[in-house]
Every structure is written in C-alpha cells, then in structure tokens.
C-alpha positions in Angstrom: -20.3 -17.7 -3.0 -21.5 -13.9 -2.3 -23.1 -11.9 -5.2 -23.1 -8.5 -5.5 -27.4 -7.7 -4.9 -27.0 -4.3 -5.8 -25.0 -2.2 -7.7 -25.9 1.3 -6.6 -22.6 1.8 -4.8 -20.2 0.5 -7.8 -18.2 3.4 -9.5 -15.6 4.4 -12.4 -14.3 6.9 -9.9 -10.7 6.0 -7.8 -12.3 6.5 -3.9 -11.4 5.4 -0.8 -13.0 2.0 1.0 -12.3 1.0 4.6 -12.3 -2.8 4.4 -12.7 -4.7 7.9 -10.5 -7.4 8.8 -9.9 -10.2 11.1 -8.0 -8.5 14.3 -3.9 -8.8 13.3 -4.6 -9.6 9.6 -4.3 -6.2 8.5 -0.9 -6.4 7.5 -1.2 -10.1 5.7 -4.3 -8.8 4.0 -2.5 -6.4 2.7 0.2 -8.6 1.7 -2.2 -10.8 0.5 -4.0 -8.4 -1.2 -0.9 -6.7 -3.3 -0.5 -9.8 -4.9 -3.6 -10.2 -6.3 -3.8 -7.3 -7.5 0.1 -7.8 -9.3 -1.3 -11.4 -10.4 -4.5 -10.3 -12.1 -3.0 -7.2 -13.4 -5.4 -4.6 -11.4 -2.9 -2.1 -10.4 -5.2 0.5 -12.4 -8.2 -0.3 -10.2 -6.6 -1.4 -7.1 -4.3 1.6 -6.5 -3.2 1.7 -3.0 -3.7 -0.4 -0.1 -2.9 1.1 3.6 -2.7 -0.1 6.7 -3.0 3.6 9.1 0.2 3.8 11.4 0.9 6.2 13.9 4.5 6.7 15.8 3.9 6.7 19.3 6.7 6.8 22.3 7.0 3.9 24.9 8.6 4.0 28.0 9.9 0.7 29.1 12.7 0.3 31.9 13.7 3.6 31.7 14.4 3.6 27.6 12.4 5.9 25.5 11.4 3.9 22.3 9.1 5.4 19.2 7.1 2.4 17.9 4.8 2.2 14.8 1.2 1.4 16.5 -2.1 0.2 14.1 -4.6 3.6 14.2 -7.4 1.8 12.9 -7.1 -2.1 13.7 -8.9 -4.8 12.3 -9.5 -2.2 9.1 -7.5 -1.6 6.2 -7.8 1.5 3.9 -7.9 1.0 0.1 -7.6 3.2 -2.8 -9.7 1.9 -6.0 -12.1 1.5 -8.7 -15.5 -0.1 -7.3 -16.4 -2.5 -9.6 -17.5 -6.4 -9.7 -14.2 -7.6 -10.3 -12.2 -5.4 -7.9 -15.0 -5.7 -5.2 -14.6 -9.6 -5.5 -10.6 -9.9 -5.6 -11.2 -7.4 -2.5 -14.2 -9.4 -0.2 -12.7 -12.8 -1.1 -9.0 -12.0 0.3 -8.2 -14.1 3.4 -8.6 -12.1 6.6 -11.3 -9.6 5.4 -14.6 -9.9 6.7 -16.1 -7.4 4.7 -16.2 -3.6 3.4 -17.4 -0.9 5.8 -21.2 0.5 5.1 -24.6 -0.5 5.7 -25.6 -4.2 5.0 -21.4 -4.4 3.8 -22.3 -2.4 1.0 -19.1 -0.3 0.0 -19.2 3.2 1.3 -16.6 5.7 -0.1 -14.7 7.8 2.6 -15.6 11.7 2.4 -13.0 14.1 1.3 -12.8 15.2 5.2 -12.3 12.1 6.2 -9.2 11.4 4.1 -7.8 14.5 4.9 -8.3 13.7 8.5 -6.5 10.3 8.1 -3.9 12.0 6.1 -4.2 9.3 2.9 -3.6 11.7 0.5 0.5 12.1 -0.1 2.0 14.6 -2.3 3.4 12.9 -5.3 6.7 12.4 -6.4 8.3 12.8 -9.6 12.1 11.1 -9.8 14.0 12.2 -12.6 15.3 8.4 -13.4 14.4 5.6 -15.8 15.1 1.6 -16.4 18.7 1.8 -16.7 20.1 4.6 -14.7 22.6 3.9 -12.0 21.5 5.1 -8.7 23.1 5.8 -5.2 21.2 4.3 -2.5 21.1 7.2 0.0 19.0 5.5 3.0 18.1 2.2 4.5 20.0 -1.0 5.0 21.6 -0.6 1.3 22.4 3.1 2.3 25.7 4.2 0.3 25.6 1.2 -2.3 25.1 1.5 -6.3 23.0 -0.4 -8.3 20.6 -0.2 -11.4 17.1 0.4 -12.0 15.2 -2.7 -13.1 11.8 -1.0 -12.6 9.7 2.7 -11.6 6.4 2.4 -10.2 4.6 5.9 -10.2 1.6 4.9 -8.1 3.6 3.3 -5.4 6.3 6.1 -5.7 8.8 3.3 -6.1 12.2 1.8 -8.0 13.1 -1.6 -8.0 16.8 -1.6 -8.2 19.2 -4.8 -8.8 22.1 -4.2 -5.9 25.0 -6.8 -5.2 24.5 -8.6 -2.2 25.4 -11.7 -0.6 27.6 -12.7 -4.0 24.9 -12.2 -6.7 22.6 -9.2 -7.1 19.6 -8.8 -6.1 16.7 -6.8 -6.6 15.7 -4.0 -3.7 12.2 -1.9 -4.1 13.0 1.6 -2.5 11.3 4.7 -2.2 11.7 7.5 -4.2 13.6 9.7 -1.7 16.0 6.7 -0.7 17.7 6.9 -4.1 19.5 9.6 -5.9 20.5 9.5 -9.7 24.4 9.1 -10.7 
C-alpha cells in the first residue's frame, strides 16, 4: 500500500485536482468514484467529479452530427478537500494511476486555469423541497409529474419518484429539467 510521505500539499481548502487515469476509464472512474464518496459519506470533501467534454460537429456520409468528445483524456477533474482520507479513497479508485504534480504529489489548479476550463458553474437555487410535485419539463420523462424524494445542492440536482413501466421509479434530474406545480 502507498503512504502519503509528505503532507505539504494536504489542505482544508475545497481546490481543484486533475487526477490521471487509465485511457477510457475516465468515465468509470468517475462512476466509480461517486460511489465512494456516497458510501463513505464524503460528499463534504469530495464535491464534484468531472470528466471535461466538449461538443464538436462530425461529418459522416453527408450528415452533420454534434458529438460530446473527452477535452482532456486519460484525466479527470475533481473538486475537494485534500486530506489523507480523501487523497486515499481518490489514488486507490480503479483506473486512476495517480494525481497530477511532481513525484504524484497533488497540485491544485490555478484560478486561471479553472476559468479557462470553465469548472466553475453558476449555482442554482430551485424553489422546491422533499415533497413537492414537479413537472418534468426536459429529457426522456419530459411532460410527466412526479414527487421529489431528494434535493442535492452541490450536484444541482432532484431525485424524483415518476411512474414508469407499472411501478414508480426514481429519476435524478437537473435543476432546470423540472418546474414546481
């Protein structure tokens, strides 16, 4: 097992870490990685994992076609707390080789580097709570009802139960896909 040598780079500050992967694991670390973080209860430290996407246009026989191509592969972004714990859940994830910085010692990314990259969103605020009935206004569930079962702030997400198939089910949806009753 790795140990952390050094704790120079370890901080109580949320930053930004680019983490380097094995090449096509970016999304299953990520995956991978989200649950982890649900299962050990490290959403305060862990805040946001992303893998950078870019919308690019292919032409293939003639169709025009706008597909979602990896900026950085083989790296994934993440947003969190540099500590032992989260710098262990993090190197020991399947698929990531490592975090980005001399000898794989964390390096935060620079203010102008995240601007650049465009990781910072505006927040949200939804005027809803567990309870309300919402109108699906987007996506697959687009024009169906259903309640919410859960808000996450930091993800900018519901989780709403929605009848489907017979019995309902629960749907995590942005923010903007639902609108209050």
């Amino acid at each position: 097992m790795e140990e952390i040598k050094n704790n120079d780079y370890m901080s109580e500050e949320v930053k930004w870490y680019v983490v380097h992967t094995y090449s096509g694991y970016e999304n299953k670390v990520k995956v991978t990685l989200e649950k982890s973080v649900e299962t050990q209860q490290l959403e305060e430290q862990i805040q946001e994992i992303v893998v950078p996407m870019q919308d690019v246009v292919e032409v293939k026989k003639g169709q025009k076609k706008v597909v979602a191509k990896k900026v950085l592969p083989g790296y994934v972004i993440i947003k969190m707390i540099m500590n032992d714990k989260t710098w262990y859940v993090v190197r020991n994830t399947r698929g990531v080789t490592g975090f980005v910085g001399p000898a794989s010692k964390p390096v935060a990314l620079t203010e102008t580097e995240i601007k650049s990259m465009g990781l910072e969103n505006i927040t949200m605020e939804i005027d809803v709570e567990v309870g309300d009935i919402v109108k699906i206004v987007s996506g697959p569930f687009r024009n169906s009802t259903g309640v919410i079962k859960e808000v996450s702030e930091h993800k900018q997400t519901v989780t709403v139960m929605v009848e489907a198939f017979g019995r309902e089910t629960p749907v995590e949806l942005d923010f903007i896909q639902v609108e209050k009753m």
